[in-house]
LUMMIPA-354509 format. One record per atom (N, C-alpha, C): x, z negated, y. Coordinates in steps of 0.2 Angstrom, whole numbers, plus 2048, in hexadecimal, padded with zeros to 3 digits. Layout:
XZY
...
//
This chain:
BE575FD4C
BDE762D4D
BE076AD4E
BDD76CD4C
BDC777D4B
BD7777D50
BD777FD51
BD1781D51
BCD789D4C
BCA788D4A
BC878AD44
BC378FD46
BC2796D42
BBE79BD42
BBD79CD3C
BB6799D3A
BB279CD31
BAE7A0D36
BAE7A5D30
BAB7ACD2F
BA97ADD2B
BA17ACD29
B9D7AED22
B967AED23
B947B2D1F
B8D7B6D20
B887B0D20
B897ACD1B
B857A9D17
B867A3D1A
B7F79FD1F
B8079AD24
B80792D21
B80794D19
B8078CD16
B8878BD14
B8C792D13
B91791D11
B96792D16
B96792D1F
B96792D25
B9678AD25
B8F787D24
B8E77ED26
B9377DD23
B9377CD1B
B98777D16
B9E778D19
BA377ED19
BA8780D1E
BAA77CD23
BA577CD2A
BA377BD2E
BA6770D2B
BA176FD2A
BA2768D27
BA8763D25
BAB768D20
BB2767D1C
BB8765D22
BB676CD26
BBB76CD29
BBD769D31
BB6767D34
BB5760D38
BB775AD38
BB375AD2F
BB6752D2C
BC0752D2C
BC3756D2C
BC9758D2C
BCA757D33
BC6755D38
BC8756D3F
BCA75BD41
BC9763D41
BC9768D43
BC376AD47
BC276ED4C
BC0770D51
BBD778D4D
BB5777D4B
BB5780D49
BAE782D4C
BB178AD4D
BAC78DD4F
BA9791D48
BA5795D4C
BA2798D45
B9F7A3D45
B9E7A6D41
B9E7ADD43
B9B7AED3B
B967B2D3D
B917B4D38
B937BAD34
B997C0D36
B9B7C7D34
BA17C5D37
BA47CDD36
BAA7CFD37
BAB7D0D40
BA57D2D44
BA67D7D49
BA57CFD4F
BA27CBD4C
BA27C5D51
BA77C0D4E
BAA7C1D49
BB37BFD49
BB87C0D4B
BB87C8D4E
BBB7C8D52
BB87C7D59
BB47C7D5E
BB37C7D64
BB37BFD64
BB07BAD5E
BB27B2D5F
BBA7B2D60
BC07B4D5C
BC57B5D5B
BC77B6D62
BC57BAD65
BC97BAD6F
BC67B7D72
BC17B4D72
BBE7AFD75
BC37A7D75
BC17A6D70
BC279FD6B
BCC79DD6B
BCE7A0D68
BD47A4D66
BD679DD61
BD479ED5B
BD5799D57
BDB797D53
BDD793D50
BE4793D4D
BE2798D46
BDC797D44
BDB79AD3D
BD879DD3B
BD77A0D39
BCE7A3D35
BCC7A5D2E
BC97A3D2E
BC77A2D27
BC17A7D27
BC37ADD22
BC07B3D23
BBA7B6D1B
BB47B5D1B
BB17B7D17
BB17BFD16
BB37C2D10
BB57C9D0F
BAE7CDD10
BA97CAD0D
BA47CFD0B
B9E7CED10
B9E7D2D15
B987CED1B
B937D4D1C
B907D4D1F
B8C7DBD24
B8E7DDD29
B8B7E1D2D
B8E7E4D33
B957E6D34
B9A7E0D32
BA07E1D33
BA37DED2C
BA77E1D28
BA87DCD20
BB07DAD23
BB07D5D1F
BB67D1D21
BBE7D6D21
BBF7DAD1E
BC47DED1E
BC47E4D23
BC17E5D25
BC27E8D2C
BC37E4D32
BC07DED30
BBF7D9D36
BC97D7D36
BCA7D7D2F
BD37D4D2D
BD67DBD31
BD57E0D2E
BD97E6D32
BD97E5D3A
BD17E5D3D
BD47E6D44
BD77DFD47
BD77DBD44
BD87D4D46
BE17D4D44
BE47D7D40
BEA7D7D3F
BED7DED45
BEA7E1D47
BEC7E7D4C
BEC7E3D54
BE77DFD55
BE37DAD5D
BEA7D4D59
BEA7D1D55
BEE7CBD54
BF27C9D4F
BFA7CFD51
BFB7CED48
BFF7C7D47
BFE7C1D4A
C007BBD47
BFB7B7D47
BF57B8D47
BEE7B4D45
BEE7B3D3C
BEE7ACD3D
BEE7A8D37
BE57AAD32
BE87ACD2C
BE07AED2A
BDF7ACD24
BDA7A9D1F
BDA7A6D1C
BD27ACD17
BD37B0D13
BCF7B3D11
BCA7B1D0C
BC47B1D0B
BC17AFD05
BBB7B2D04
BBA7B2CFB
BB67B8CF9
BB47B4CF2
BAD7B6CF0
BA97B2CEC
BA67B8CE9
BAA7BECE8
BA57C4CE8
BA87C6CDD
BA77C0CD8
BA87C0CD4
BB07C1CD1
BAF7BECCB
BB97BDCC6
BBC7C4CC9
BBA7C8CC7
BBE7CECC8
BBE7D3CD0
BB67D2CD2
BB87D7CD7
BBA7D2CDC
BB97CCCDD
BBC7C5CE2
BC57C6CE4
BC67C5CDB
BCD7C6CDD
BCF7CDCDE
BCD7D1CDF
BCE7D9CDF
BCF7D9CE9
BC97D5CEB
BC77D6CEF
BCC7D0CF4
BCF7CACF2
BD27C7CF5
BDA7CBCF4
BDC7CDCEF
BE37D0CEF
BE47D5CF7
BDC7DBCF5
BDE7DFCFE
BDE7DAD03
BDC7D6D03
BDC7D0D09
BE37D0D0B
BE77CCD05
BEE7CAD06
BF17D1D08
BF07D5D05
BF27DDD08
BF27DDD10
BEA7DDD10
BE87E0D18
BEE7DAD1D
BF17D2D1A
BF27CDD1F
BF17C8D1E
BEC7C7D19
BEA7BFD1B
BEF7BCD17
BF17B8D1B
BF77B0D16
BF47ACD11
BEE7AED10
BEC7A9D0B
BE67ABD08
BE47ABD02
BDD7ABD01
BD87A7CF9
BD27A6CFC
BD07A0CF7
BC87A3CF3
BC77A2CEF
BC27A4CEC
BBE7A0CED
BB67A3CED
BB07A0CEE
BAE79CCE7
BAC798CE5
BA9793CE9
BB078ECEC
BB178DCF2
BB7787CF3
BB4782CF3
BBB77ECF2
BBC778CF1
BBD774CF7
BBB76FCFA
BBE76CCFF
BC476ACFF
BC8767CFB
BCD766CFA
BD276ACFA
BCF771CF8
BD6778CF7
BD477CCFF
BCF779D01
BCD77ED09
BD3779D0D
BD2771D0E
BD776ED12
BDE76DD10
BDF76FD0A
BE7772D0A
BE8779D0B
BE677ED0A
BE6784D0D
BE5784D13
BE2780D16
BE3781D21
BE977ED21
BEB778D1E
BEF772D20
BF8777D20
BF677BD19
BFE77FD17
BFE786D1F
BFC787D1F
BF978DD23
BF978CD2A
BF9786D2D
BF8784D31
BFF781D35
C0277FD2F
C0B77CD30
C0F784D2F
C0E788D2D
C1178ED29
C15791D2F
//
């Protein structure tokens, strides 16, 4: 069992997350932006997070920057639904900004529990 930080705007795709990764037997908390991803993240202090790119207040790639300057071996798992082209434009800087892995929106249960699992062992 992990403990898990998802990070995304949108509170249905927060539960489903949330869900997958219970039924997994992981331990998750949860953060609506960037700026409460990180202050869960020293609270919490999670094995991984799983970091929604495009938020409010604080968008995920700032939230990866200062989270890689506070914890540059924080395991992070990036993901973006922000269409074919600008998605992956947007997940490419991700891997740039740090993160080890990243998955495109809509996920799959199946590719979310092998990316913690791979990520997790790594």
């Amino acid at each position: 069992m992990a403990k898990i930080l998802v990070v995304d705007d949108r509170a249905e795709i927060r539960s489903a997350l949330r869900l997958i990764l219970e039924r997994a037997g992981h331990e998750v908390s949860l953060a609506k932006n960037g700026q409460e991803a990180i202050d869960r993240f020293q609270s919490v202090q999670p094995d991984l997070m799983i970091l929604d790119l495009f938020m409010p207040i604080m968008n995920g790639f700032d939230a990866l920057f200062i989270l890689r300057q506070e914890y540059p071996d924080a395991k992070v798992i990036a993901v973006s639904g922000g269409g074919s082209t600008m998605g992956s434009d947007a997940l490419q800087e991700a891997a740039e900004l740090g993160a080890q892995m990243t998955l495109q929106k809509p996920i799959m249960p199946t590719a979310l529990i092998e990316a913690v699992s791979r990520l997790l062992v790594a």
